[in-house]
TIBA-227840 format. One line per field, with one value per residue: residue number from 1; residue in three letters; x, y, z of N, C-alpha, C in turn. Coordinates in nm, 2 decimals. Layout:
<volos>
seq = (NUM/...) $
type = (ala/...) $
n.X = (X/...) $
n.Y = (Y/...) $
n.Z = (Z/...) $
ca.X = (X/...) $
ca.Y = (Y/...) $
ca.Z = (Z/...) $
c.X = (X/...) $
c.Y = (Y/...) $
c.Z = (Z/...) $
</volos>
This chain:
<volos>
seq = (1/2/3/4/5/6/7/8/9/10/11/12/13/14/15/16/17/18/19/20/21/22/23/24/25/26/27/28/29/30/31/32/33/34/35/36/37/38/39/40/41/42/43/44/45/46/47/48/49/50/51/52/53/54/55/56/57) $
type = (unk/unk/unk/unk/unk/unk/unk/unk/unk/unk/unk/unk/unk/unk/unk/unk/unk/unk/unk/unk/unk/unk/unk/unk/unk/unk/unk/unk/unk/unk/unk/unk/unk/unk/unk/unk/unk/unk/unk/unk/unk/unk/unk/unk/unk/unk/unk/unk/unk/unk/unk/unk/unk/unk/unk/unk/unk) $
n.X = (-0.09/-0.27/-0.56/-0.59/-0.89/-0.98/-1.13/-1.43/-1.30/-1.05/-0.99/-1.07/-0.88/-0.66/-0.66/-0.70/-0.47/-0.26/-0.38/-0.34/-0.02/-0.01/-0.09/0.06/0.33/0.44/0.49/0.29/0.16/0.03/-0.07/-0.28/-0.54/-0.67/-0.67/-0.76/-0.63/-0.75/-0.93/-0.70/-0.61/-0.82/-0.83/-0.59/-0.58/-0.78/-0.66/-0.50/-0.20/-0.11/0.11/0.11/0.02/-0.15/-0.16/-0.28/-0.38) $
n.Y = (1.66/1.74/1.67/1.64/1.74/1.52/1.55/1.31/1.23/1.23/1.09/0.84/0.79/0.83/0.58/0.41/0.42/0.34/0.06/-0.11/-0.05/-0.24/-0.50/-0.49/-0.60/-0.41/-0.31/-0.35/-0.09/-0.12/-0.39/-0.63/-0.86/-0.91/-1.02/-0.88/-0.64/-0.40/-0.35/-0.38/-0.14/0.11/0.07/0.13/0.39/0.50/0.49/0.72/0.67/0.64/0.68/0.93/1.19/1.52/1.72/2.04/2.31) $
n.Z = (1.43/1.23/0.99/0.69/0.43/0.17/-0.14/-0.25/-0.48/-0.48/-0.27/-0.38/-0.55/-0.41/-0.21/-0.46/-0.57/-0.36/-0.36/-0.53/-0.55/-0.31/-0.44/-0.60/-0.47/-0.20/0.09/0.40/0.59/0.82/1.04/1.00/0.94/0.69/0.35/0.09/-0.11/-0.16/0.07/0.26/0.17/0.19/0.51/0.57/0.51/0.66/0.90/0.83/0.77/0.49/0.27/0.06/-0.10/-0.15/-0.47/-0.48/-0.72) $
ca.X = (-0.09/-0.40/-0.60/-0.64/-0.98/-1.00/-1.25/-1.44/-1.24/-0.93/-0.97/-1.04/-0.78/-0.56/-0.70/-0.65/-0.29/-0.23/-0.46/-0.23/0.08/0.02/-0.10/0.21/0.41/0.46/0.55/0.18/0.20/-0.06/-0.12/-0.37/-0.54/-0.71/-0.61/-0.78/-0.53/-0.85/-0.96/-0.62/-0.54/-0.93/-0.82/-0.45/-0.66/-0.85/-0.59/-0.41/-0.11/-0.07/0.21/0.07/-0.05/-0.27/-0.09/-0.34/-0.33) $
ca.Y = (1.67/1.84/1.56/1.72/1.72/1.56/1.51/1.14/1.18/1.22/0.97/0.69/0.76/0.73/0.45/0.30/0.40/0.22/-0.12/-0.13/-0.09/-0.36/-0.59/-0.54/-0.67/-0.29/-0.37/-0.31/-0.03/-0.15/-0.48/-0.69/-1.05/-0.91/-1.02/-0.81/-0.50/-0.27/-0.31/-0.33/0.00/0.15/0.04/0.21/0.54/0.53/0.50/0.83/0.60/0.60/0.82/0.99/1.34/1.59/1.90/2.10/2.46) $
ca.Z = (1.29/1.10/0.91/0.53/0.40/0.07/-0.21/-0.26/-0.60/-0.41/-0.15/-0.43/-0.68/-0.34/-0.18/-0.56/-0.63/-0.28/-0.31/-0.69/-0.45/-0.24/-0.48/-0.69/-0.37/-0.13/0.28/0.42/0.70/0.93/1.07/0.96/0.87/0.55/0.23/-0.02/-0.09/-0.13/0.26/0.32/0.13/0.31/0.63/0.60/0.48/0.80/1.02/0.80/0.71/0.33/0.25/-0.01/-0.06/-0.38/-0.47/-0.56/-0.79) $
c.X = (-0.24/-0.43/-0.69/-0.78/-1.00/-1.12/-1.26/-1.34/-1.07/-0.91/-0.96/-0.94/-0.58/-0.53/-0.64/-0.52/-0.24/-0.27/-0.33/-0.07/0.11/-0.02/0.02/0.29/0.45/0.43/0.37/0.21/0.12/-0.05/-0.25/-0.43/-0.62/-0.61/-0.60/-0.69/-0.62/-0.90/-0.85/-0.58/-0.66/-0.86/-0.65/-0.48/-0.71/-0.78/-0.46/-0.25/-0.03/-0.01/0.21/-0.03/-0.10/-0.23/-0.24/-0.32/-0.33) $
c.Y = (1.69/1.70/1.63/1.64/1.69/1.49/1.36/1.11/1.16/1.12/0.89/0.69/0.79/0.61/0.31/0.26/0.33/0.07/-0.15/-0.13/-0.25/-0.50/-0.62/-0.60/-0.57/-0.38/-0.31/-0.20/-0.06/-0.32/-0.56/-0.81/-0.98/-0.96/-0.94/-0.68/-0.41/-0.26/-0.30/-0.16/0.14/0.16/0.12/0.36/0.58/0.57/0.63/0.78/0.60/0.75/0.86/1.13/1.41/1.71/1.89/2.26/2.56) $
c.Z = (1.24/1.00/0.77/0.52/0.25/0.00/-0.21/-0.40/-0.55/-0.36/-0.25/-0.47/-0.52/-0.28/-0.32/-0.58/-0.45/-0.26/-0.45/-0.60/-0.37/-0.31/-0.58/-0.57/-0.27/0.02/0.27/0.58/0.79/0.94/1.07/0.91/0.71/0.46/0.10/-0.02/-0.14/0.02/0.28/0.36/0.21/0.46/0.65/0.56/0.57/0.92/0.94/0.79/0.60/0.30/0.13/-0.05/-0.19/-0.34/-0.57/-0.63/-0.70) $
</volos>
């Protein structure tokens, strides 16, 4: 699987709409002792996890 290249404006405003997921209550896909759901939501970005994707034009 091809690892999309996207902008720093991309990545955050994914990173965000996932740490906003898992602090509303969302299953966490990775394994982890953190608590904060921004490293979480980092750390499930890293490992290409967060099932989320940027239609672009």
């Amino acid at each position: 699987m091809q690892k999309l290249m996207y902008t720093r404006y991309e990545r955050a405003r994914i990173i965000g709409a996932r740490a906003l997921q898992i602090s509303m209550g969302a299953p966490l896909l990775i394994k982890t002792q953190k608590i904060d759901p921004l490293e979480i939501a980092i750390d499930e970005y890293t490992q290409n996890m967060i099932p989320i994707t940027v239609k672009r034009k």
